[in-house]
C-alpha positions, 0 to 999 in steps of 0.5 A, spaced: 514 241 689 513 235 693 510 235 701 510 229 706 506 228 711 510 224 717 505 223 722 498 226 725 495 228 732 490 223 734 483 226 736 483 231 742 478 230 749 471 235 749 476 239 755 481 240 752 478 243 747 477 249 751 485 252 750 485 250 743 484 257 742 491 258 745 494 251 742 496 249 735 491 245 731 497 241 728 504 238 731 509 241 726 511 238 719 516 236 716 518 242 712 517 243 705 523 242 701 525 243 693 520 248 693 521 251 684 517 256 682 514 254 675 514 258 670 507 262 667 503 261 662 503 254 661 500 250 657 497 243 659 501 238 662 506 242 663 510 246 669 505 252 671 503 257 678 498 254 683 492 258 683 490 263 688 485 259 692 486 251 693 481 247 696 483 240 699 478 235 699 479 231 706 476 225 705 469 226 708 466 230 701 467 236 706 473 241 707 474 245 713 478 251 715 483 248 722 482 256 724 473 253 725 476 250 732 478 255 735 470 259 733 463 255 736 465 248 733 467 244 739 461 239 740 460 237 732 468 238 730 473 232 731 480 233 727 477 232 720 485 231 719 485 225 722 484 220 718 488 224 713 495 221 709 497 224 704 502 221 698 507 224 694 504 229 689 508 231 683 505 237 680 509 239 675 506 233 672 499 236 672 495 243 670 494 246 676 492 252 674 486 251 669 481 256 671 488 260 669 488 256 662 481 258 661 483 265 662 489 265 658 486 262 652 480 268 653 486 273 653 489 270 648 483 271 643 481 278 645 489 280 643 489 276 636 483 281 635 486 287 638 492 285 633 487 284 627 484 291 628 491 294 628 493 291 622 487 293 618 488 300 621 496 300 619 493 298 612 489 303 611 493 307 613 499 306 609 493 305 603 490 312 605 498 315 605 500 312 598 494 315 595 496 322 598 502 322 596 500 321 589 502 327 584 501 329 576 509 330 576 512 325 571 518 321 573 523 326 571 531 325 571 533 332 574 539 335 571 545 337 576 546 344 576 552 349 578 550 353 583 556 358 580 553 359 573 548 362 576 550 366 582 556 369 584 560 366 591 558 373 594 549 371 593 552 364 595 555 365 602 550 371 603 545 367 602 548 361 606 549 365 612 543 368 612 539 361 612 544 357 617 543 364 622 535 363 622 536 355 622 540 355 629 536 360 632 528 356 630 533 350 633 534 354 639 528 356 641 524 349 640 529 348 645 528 354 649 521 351 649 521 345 651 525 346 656 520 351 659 515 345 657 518 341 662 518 346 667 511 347 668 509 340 667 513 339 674 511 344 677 503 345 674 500 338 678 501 342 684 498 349 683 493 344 679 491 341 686 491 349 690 486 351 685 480 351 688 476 349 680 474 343 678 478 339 673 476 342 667 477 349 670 483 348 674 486 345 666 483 351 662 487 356 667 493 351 666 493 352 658 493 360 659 498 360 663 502 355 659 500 358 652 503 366 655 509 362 658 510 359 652 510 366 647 514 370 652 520 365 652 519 365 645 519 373 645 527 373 645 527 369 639 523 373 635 526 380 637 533 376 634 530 374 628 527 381 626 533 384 628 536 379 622 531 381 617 533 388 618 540 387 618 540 384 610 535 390 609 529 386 607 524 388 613 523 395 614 518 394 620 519 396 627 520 390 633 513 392 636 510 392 630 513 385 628 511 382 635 504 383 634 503 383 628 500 375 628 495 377 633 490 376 630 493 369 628 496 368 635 489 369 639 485 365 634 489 359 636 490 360 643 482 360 643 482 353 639 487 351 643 484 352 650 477 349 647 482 343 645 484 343 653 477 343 655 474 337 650 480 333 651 479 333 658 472 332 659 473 326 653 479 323 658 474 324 665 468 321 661 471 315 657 478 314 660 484 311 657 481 310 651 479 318 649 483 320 643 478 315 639 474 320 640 479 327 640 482 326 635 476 327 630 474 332 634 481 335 632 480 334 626 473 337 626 477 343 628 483 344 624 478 344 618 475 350 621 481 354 622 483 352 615 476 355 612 476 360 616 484 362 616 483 367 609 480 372 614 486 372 619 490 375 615 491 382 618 494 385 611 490 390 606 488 386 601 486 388 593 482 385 588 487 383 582 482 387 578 487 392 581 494 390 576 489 390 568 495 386 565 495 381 570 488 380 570 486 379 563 491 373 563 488 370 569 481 366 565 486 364 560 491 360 567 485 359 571 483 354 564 490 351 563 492 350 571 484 346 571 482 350 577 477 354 574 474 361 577 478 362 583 479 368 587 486 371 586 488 378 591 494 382 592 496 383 600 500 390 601 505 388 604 511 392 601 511 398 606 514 393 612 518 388 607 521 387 601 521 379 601 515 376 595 511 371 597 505 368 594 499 363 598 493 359 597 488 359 603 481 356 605 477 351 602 470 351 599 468 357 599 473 361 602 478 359 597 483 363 594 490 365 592 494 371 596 500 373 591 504 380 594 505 387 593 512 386 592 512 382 586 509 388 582 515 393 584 518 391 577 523 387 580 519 382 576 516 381 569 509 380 568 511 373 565 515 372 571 509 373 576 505 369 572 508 363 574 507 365 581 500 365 580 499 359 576 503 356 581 498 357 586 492 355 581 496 349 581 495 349 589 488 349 588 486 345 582 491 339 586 487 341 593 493 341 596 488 345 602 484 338 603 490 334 602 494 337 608 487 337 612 487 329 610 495 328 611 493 331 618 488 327 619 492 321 619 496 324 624 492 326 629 489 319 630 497 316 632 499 322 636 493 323 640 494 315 643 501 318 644 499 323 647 494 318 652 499 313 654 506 318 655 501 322 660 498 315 663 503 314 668 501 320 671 493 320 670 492 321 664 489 327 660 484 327 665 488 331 670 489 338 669 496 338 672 498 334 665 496 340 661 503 342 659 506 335 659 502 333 653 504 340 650 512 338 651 509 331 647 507 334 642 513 339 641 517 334 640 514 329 636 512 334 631 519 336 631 521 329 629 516 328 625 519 334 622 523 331 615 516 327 614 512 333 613 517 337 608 518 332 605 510 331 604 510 339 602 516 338 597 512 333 593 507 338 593 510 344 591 513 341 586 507 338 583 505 346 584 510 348 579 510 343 574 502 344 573 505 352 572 510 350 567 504 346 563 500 352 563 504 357 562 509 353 557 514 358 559 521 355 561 525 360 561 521 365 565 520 360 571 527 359 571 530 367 571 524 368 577 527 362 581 534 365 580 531 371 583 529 368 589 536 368 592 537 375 591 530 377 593 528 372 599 535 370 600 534 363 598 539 359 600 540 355 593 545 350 597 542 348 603 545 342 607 542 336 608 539 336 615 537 344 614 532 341 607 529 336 612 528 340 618 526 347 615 525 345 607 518 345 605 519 347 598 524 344 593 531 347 593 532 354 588 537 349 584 532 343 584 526 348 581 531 351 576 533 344 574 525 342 573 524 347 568 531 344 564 527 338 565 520 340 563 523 343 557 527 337 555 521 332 555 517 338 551 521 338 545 
């Protein structure tokens, strides 16, 4: 930018300086010209922005706005830019902006250090996930198996069918959801604002309300997927009966649900930006008690497996083989309203124990084929795969609140009650993208699950006739597609399991 000053007034009489305030100080100048905007951010000698406030020096050591003659400085004030001439300035030539630079270099520092810290914690993160993912399953060379010389293309296409109906209708109502979602979180900042409480209250009945509207647009899909189970004969249970069946479950998570609503808040109003730092332990903290204490949410009549002798005087012998020592192992009574079989472990500590159904004891299945099941679940727990999944979620619950803080940001972030059902919508469709992630995780699990039942019971042939039972039984589809194993496959296919046990066996000949 280069300026040229032509030419300047010469000193103004004390009378006139009376109808200074209704003069100009300065006769006009030639106008700038060339004027270039510099680039930002740049280093010494080079090209850079003015800085906000210019002081010009004007000759006599002082600088005086022209704007003073018009105040109560008359007596003591001759032009001071009177004597002033200016030469051609090439700034471009200069650092203009070295406070600027100063400021630069100090944000510079201060990101290299925020780059450390991410860096250090996205290796950690990795390490923890590599150390997690490790299992005692030996690298195994899976045979190909032919689903048609186990099953007739009749169980095929019936199973097949089954699984894609239940698939496109739980891709339907995670829809349906987020659709609701999105509706309430454009109209809750509104009603947030009309109700009167503060903003942790106003957030709490946001939650309700977000919570009742979610279950009821979810009713329609459950109501079909209890008409499927009926249709294929394997639920006898009454639509009322499988709707509020999960009460119990249901309204324990709306109570952790809205405690999380109430804590975020007050973490985002109290730190701000940066509460998920300290949400997520607090989350953390609080999926770990619900998994301590999920055993007795189960609503159905449980039985010592003292009940079933013969499978009770096997149980210290598999309980030494698995490595998981004593543990309690239950029978749910589940046979009156389903004929699918089922078994679990839950809790952790002293909670722990292993949950195998009624069904199983129908005489569908063979004292050795049950066996398995529960040595599966011993595997379960001598693997701790409860607090593993606890630690996997762990890692997650950090990442996913920062997503959580910074997609509400733009609309005041998770202190502001209306953003309640915004955060929920972002935590549906990441978890539904993280989908594949976590199946895959759980596939490795289990079947890390079913080697240690192989180990211990040394029984091929019986692990492989009771997974060809599942499609019978459960409807398992054994041919799943590609995109129905990432988003719903949480077990290793009915064919891969029968093809471990051919493994299993090969390699213990």
């Amino acid at each position: 930018m280069r300026s040229l000053i032509e030419r300047h007034n010469l000193p103004l009489d004390r009378p006139q300086l009376e109808r200074l305030t209704a003069e100009k100080a300065l006769c006009a100048i030639e106008e700038p010209h060339q004027l270039v905007v510099p680039t930002g951010h740049a280093g010494k000698r080079e090209p850079s922005p003015l800085p906000h406030l210019v002081v010009v020096d004007l000759r006599y050591r002082r600088a005086e706005a022209t704007l003073e003659l018009c105040l109560h400085r008359q007596q003591v004030l001759p032009l001071p830019l009177e004597g002033m001439v200016l030469g051609e300035i090439e700034l471009e030539r200069q650092d203009a902006d070295v406070s600027g630079g100063h400021t630069r270099t100090i944000v510079t520092a201060r990101s290299w250090v925020w780059i450390g810290v991410g860096a250090l914690a996205a290796a950690s993160w990795i390490l923890a996930a590599v150390l997690l993912l490790q299992t005692s399953v030996p690298d195994l060379s899976l045979p190909s198996i032919d689903p048609t010389d186990y099953w007739s293309q009749h169980e095929l296409d019936r199973a097949e069918t089954f699984g894609l109906f239940l698939s496109v209708l739980y891709l339907l109502g995670t829809l349906a959801v987020v659709v609701a979602l999105f509706v309430m979180a454009v109209w809750a900042p509104g009603f947030a604002r009309n109700t009167g409480l503060g903003p942790v209250g106003a957030g709490i009945i946001v939650g309700m309300i977000t919570l009742v509207v979610v279950w009821a647009v979810d009713v329609p899909f459950r109501l079909t997927e209890q008409w499927w189970y009926r249709r294929y004969d394997i639920s006898d249970e009454s639509y009322l009966a499988w709707l509020f069946s999960p009460w119990p479950e249901l309204a324990s998570a709306a109570v952790l649900g809205l405690f999380l609503i109430a804590v975020t808040m007050a973490l985002a109003r109290w730190i701000g930006r940066f509460w998920w730092v300290a949400g997520a332990p607090v989350f953390i903290a609080l999926a770990s008690f619900f998994a301590f204490v999920y055993p007795f949410l189960d609503p159905a009549e449980q039985r010592p497996i003292s009940s079933a002798p013969q499978l009770a005087a096997r149980l210290p012998a598999i309980e030494e083989r698995t490595g998981a020592g004593p543990t309690e192992v239950r029978i749910a009574h589940v046979s009156d309203s389903t004929s699918l079989v089922n078994g679990y472990t839950a809790g952790f500590g002293p909670t722990e124990r292993v949950v195998i159904w009624d069904t199983f004891l129908d005489g569908r299945f063979t004292d050795d084929q049950v066996t398995v099941v529960i040595a599966h679940e011993l595997g379960h727990v001598a693997s701790s795969h409860i607090l593993k999944g606890l630690a996997w979620y762990a890692l997650f619950a950090f990442p996913l609140a920062l997503a959580v803080a910074e997609l509400t940001r733009r609309r005041g972030g998770m202190g502001e009650p209306g953003n309640v059902p915004l955060a929920a919508l972002i935590l549906v469709i990441l978890s539904f993208g993280l989908a594949p992630i976590d199946n895959a995780i759980t596939r490795r699990y289990e079947a890390e699950a079913d080697w240690i039942s192989l180990q211990a019971t040394r029984d091929p042939d019986s692990a492989e006739q009771l997974f060809v039972e599942f499609v019978g039984t459960d409807l398992e589809d054994p041919t799943e597609s590609w995109w129905e194993k990432q988003l719903f496959g949480s077990h290793p296919s009915v064919a891969e399991r029968i093809a471990m046990t051919q493994a299993w066996e090969a390699r213990d000949r």
